[in-house]
N, C-alpha and C positions, 0 to 999 in steps of 0.2 A: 711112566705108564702105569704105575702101581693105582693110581687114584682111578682112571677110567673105568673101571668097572662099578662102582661108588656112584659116579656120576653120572652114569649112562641111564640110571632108576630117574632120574631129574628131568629126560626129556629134551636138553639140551640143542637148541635151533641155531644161534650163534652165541658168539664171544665177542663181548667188547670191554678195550682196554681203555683206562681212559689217561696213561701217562707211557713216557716210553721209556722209562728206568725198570719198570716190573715185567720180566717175561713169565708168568704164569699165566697169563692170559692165552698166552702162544700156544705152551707146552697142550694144555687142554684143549683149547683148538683142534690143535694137531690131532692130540688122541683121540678125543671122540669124533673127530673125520669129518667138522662142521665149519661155515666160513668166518674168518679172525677179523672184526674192524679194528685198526689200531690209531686209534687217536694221541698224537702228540705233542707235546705241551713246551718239552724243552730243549733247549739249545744245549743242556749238561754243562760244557766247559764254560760259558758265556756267564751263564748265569747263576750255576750251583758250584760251578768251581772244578767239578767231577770228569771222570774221563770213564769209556766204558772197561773195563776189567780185560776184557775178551778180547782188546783193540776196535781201532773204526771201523778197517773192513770187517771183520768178524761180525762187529756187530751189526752193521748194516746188510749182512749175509744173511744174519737170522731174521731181521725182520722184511728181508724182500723173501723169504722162504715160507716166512711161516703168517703172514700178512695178507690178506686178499685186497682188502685196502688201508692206505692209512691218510689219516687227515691228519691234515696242520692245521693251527689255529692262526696264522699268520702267512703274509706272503715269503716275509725274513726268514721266520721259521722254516719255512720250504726253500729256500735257497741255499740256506746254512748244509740241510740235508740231501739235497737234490743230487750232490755229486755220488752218492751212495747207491739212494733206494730207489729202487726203478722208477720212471717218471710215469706208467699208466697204471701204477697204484697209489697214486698220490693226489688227493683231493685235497683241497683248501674251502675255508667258508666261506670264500666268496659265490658259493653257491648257494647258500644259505642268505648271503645278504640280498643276491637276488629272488631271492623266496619270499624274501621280507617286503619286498614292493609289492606281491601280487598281480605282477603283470605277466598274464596267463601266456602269451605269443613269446616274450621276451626267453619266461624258462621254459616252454614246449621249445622252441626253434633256436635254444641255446643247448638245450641238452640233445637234440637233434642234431645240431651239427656237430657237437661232439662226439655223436657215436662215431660221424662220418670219417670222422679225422682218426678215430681208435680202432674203426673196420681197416682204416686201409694200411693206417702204420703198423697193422699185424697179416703186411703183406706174405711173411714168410710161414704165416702159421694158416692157411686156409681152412684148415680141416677142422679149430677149433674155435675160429674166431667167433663165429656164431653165436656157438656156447656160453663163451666167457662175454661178449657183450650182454646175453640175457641175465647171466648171474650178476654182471655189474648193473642192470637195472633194477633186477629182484633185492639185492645187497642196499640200492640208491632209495630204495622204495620203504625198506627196513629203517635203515639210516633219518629219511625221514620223519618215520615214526616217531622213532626215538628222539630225537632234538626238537620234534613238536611237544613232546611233554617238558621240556625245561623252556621252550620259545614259542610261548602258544602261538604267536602273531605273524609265524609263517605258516599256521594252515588259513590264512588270510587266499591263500592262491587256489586252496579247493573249496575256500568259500565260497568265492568268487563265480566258480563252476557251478556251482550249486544253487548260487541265488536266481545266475542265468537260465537254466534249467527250469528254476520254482517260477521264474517268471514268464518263459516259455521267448524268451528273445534273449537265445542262442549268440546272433549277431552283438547283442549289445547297444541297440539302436542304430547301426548301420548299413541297416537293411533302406532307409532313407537318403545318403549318402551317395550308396550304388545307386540308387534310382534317379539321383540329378545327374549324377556322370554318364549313364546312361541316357537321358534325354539331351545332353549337350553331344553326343558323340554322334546319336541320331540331326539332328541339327547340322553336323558339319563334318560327316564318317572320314572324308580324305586327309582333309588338313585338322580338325581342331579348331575348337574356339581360342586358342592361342596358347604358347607356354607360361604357368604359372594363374593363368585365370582364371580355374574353377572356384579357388576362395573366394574370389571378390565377386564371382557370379553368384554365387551361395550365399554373400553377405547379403548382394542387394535384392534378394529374392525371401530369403529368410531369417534374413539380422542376422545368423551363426557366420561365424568366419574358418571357418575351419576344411583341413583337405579331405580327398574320400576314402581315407584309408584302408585304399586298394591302390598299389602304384600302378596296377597293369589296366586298371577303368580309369584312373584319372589320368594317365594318357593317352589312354581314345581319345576321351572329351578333350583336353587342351590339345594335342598333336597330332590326331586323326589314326589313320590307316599307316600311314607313310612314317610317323612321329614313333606309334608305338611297336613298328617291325623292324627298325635301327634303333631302338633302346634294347630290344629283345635281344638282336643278335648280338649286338655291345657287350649283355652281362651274359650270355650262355657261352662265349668266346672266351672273355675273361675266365669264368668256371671249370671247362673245358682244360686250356692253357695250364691251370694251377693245379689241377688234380692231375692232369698227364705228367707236370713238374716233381709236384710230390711221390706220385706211384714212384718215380723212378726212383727217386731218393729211397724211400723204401723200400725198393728191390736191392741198389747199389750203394747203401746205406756211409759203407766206410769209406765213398766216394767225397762225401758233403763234412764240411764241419757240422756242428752242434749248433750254431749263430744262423746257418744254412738252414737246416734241417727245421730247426723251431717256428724261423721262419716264414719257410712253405707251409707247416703244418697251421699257422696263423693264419695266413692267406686263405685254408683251404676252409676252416673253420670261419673268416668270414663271407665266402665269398656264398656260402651255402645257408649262412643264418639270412643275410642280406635278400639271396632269389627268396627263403620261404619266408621271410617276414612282410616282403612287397604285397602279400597278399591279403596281409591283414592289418598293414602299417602305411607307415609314408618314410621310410627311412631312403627315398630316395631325395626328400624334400629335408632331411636331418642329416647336417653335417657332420656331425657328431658318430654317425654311423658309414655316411657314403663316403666320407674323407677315408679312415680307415682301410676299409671294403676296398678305394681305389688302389691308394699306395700299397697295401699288402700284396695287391695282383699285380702291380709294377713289377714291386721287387721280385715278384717269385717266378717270374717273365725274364728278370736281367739274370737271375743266378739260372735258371735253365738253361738261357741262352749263351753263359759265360761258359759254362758246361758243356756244352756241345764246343765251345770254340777252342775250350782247352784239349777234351777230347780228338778235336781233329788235326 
């Protein structure tokens, strides 16, 4: 504490650390009463040989104390430490490699469903969650900053925004798109011009073969009235089901394993990226996303259900 007054003339808005062997990063932190990012690098025993002085708990006491968040630079890296440092201060860059594509819906309605899943799993703290979700985007928004000057080519994503803007087609040319899914839906409002045909109606109209990345317009047009109010109710049941799964689990927490727990909190994470990206995407037409999105809302359906059956 001797240094704070020293350093308080400096103005000091946060601290970052960029190894996990030096707590001085912390200590100052702490003192002058601003938020700590702690970036970490190593596994210590694995790879330096080193053990921490203080022991493992100890040491992973201090840095869940005194840590607002920490990054890994690896998934391994986060595993190795996971059984320590709380898991909702724990970032990895694979949010950063998503930054690196520049695909604006993917990281808006990735870090969106990740609030969702960090609002509810801080069922027991209502009074504060609020809070600490705004400081983890203020923190996320900083964090950016900072890695844009060493990785210029993730502000590729608010270029993006920004070319859109200059160009004044917000949509991205898909303002075209909606408008044939909308005449095929006029065409045939009950049933649809069939499942799966808006590409090949769009081919042979306009040479483009591509969907209308909006999954809730391109099944008026292929499946009608009837088509697109049994898709609806399909994925808001599914949502529904998994989030009522998870609340419980985070109210009755020491009820679920960890295998449990992780999970539902997967499920709930995609089942919320999947509804908001239908609106700008076709990930109902990408297996790669709806395969997921299914199986994680199974699973999180069978452990509910097994739950109650043990319960009773």
């Amino acid at each position: 504490m001797l240094y704070s007054p020293l350093l308080t003339v400096l103005d000091i808005d946060i601290v970052y650390s960029n190894t996990g062997v030096i707590f001085a990063g912390a200590w100052i932190s702490e003192a002058l009463h601003v938020p700590h990012i702690w970036h970490i690098r190593e596994f210590l025993d694995e790879d330096h040989g080193i053990k921490p002085l203080m022991g493992w708990n100890n040491y992973y006491k201090h840095i869940n104390k005194r840590a607002t968040i920490v990054v890994m630079i690896s998934e391994a890296l986060k595993k190795k430490h996971m059984k320590g440092i709380s898991g909702d201060k724990i970032t990895i860059l694979a949010l950063v490699s998503l930054l690196l594509t520049a695909k604006r819906a993917h990281v808006l309605f990735g870090i969106g469903a990740m609030l969702v899943v960090y609002y509810m799993k801080n069922a027991d703290h209502k009074s504060t969650r609020l809070f600490k979700m705004l400081a983890i985007i203020i923190l996320a928004l900083v964090l950016f900053v900072i890695i844009g000057q060493f990785i210029p080519a993730i502000n590729g994503f608010i270029e993006r925004f920004l070319e859109a803007e200059e160009s004044g087609d917000i949509l991205n040319n898909r303002s075209t798109l909606y408008t044939f899914a909308i005449l095929l839906f006029s065409q045939n409002p009950l049933l649809g011009s069939g499942w799966g045909s808006y590409k090949y109606l769009r081919e042979s109209v306009f040479g483009e073969y591509n969907n209308a990345h909006n999954v809730f317009l391109q099944l008026l047009a292929e499946t009608g009235v009837i088509g697109t109010v049994i898709f609806i109710s399909i994925i808001v049941t599914m949502l529904i089901v998994t989030v009522k799964t998870f609340h419980k689990m985070c109210v009755n927490r020491e009820c679920y394993s960890k295998a449990m727990y992780r999970s539902c909190a997967f499920a709930v994470y995609m089942q919320v990226f999947f509804f908001l990206y239908c609106f700008t995407g076709n990930p109902l037409y990408d297996q790669i996303i709806w395969i997921p999105t299914v199986l994680s809302a199974v699973a999180s359906f069978y452990i509910g259900r097994s739950q109650s059956i043990v319960r009773k």
